[in-house]
Backbone as JSON Lines, residues from 0, in Angstrom:
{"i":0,"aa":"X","n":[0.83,-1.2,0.0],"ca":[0.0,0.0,0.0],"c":[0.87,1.25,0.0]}
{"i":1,"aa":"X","n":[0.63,2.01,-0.95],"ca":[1.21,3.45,-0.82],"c":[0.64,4.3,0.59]}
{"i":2,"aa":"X","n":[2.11,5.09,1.02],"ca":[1.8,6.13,2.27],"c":[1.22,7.26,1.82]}
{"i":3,"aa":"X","n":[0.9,7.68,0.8],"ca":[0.64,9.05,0.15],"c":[-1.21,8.84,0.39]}
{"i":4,"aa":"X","n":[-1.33,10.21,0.59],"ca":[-3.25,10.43,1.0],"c":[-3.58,10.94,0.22]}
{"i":5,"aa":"X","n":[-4.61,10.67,-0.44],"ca":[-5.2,11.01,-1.65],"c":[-6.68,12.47,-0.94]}
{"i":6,"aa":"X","n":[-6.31,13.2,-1.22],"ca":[-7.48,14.45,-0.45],"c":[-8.66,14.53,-1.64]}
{"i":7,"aa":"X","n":[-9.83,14.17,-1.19],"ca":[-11.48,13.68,-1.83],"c":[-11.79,15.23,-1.25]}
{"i":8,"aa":"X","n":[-12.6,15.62,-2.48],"ca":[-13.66,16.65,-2.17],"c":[-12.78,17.89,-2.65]}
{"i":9,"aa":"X","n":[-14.35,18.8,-2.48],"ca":[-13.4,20.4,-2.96],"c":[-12.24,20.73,-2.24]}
{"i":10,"aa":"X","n":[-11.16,21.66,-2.73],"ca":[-9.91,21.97,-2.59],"c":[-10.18,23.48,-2.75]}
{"i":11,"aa":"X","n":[-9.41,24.16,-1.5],"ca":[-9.61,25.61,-1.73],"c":[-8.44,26.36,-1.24]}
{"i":12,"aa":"X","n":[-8.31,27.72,-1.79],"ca":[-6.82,28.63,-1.38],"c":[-7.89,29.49,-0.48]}
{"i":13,"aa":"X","n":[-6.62,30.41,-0.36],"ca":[-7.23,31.39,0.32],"c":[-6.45,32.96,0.41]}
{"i":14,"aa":"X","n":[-6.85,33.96,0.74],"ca":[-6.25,35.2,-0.04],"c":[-6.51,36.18,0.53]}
{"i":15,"aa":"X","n":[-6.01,36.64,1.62],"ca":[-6.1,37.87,2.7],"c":[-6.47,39.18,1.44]}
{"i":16,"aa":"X","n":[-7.49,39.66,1.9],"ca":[-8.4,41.06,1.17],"c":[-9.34,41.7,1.98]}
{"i":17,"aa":"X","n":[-8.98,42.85,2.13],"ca":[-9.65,43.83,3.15],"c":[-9.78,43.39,4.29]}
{"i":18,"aa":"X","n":[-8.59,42.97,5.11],"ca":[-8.65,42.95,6.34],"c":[-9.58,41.56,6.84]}
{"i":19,"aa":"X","n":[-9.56,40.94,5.84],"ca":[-10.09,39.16,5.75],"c":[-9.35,38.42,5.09]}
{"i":20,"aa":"X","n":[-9.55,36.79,5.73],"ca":[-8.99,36.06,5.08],"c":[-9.84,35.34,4.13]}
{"i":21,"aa":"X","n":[-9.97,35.47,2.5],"ca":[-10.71,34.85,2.0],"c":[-10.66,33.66,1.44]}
{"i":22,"aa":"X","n":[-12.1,32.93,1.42],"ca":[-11.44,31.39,0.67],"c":[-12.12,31.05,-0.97]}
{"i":23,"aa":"X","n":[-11.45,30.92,-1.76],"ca":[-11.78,30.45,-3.04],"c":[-11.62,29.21,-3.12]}
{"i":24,"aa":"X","n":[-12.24,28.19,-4.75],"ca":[-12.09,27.5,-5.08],"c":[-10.56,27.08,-5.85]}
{"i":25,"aa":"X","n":[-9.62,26.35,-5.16],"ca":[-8.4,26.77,-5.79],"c":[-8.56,26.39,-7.31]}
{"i":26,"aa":"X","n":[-9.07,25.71,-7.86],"ca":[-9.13,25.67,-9.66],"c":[-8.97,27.17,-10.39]}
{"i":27,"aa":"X","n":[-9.81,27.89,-9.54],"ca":[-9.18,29.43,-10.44],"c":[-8.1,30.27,-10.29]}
{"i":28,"aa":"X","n":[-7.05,29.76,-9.42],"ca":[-5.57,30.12,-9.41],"c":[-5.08,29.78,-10.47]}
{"i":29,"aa":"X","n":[-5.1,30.53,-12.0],"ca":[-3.92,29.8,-12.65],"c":[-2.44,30.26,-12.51]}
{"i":30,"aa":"X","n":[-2.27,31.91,-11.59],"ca":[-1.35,32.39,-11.65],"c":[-1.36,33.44,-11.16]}
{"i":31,"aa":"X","n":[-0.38,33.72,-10.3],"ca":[-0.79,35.44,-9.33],"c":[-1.01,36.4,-10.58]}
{"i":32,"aa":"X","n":[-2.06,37.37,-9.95],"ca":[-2.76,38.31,-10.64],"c":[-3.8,38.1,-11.55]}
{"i":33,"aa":"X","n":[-4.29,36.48,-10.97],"ca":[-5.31,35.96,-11.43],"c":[-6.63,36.89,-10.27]}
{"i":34,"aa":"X","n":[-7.97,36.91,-11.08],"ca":[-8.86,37.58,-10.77],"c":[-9.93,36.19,-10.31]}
{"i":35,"aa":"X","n":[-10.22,36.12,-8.83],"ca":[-10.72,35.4,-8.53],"c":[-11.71,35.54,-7.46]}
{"i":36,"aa":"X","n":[-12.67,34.59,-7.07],"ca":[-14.27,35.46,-6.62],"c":[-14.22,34.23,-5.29]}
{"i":37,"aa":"X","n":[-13.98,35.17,-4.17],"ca":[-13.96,33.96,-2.81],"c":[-15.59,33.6,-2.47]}
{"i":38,"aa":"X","n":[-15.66,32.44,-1.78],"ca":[-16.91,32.02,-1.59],"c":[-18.14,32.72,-1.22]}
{"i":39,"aa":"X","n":[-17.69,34.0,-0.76],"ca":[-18.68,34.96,0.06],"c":[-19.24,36.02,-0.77]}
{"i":40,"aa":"X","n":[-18.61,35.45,-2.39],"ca":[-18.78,36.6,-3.57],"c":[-17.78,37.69,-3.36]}
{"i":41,"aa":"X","n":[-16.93,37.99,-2.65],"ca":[-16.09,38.85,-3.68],"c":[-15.17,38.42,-3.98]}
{"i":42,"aa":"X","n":[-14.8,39.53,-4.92],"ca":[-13.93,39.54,-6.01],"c":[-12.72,40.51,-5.69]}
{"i":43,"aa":"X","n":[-11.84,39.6,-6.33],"ca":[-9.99,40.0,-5.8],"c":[-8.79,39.31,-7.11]}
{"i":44,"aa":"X","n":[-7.56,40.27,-6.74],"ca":[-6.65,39.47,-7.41],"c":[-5.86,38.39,-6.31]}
{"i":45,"aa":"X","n":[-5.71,37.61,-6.97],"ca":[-4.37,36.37,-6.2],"c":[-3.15,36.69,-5.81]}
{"i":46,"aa":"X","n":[-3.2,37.29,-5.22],"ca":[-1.72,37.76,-4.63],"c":[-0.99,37.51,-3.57]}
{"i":47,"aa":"X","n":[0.2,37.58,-3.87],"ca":[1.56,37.18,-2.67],"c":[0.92,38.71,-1.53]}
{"i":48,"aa":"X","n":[1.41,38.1,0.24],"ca":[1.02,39.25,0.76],"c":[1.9,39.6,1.87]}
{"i":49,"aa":"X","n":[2.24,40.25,2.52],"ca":[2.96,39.92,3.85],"c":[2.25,39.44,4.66]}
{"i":50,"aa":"X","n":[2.9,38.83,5.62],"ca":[3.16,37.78,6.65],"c":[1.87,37.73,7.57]}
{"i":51,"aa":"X","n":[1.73,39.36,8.07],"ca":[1.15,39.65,9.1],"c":[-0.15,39.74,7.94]}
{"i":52,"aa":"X","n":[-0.86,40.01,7.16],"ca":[-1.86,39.6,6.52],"c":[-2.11,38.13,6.59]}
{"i":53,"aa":"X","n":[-1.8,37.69,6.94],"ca":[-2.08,35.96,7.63],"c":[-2.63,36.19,8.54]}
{"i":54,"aa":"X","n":[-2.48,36.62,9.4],"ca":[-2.94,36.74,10.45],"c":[-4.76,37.41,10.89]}
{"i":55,"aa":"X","n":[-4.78,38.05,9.63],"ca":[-6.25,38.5,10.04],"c":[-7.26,37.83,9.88]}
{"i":56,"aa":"X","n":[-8.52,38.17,10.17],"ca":[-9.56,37.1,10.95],"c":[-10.41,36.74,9.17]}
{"i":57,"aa":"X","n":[-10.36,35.16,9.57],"ca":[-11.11,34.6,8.94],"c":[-12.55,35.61,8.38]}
{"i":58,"aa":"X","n":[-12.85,35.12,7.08],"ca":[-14.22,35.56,6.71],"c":[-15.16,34.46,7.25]}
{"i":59,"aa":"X","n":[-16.3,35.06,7.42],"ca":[-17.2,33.69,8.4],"c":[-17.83,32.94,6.99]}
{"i":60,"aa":"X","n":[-18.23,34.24,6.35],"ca":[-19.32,33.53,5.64],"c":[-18.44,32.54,4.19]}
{"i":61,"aa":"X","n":[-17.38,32.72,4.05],"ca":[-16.08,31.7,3.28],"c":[-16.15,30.5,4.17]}
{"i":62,"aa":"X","n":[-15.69,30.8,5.46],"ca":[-15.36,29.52,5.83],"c":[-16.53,29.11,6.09]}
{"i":63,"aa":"X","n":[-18.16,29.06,6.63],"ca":[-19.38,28.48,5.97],"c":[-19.52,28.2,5.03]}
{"i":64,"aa":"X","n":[-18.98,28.64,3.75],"ca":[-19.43,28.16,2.7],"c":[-18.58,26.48,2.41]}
{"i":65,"aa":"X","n":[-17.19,27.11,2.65],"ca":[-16.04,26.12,3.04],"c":[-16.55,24.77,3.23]}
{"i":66,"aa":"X","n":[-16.67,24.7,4.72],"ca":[-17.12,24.19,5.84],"c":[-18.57,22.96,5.06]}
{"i":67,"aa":"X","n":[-19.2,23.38,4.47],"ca":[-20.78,23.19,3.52],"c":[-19.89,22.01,2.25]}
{"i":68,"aa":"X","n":[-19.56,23.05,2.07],"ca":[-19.0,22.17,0.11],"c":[-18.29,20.63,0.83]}
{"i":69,"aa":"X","n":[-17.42,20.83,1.8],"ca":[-16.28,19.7,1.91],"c":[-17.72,18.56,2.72]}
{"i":70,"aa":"X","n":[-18.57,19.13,3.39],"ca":[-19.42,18.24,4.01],"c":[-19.86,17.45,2.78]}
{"i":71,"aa":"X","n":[-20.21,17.73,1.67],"ca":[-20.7,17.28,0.05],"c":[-21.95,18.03,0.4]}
{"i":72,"aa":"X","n":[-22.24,19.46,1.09],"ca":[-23.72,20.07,0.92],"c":[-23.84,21.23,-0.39]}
């Protein structure tokens, strides 16, 4: 048996914008400065960010949506 885990279900990035952390579907990353629409409906580019932009607070209604899709809802 192979050690490698095979990850089932949607796959998502995520992309600090306005003082949130947002989550998209990663399939529409083809490349920074890609224009991409996080789960909560908005819309942003893909971009590299500093550090401390990690740090800011989750979007609720992303990670609900998140949270929904990976359940298979």
């Amino acid at each position: 048996m192979s050690d490698l885990v095979r990850l089932t279900g949607p796959r998502f990035a995520w992309q600090p914008a306005d003082g949130r952390r947002h989550c998209y579907p990663d399939e529409q990353l083809l490349a920074w400065g890609t224009h991409v629409m996080a789960l909560c409906g908005k819309g942003m580019a893909a971009k590299r960010v500093p550090r401390e932009q990690w740090l800011w607070p989750t979007c609720h209604d992303c990670a609900e949506q998140a949270r929904e899709r990976q359940a298979g809802g």
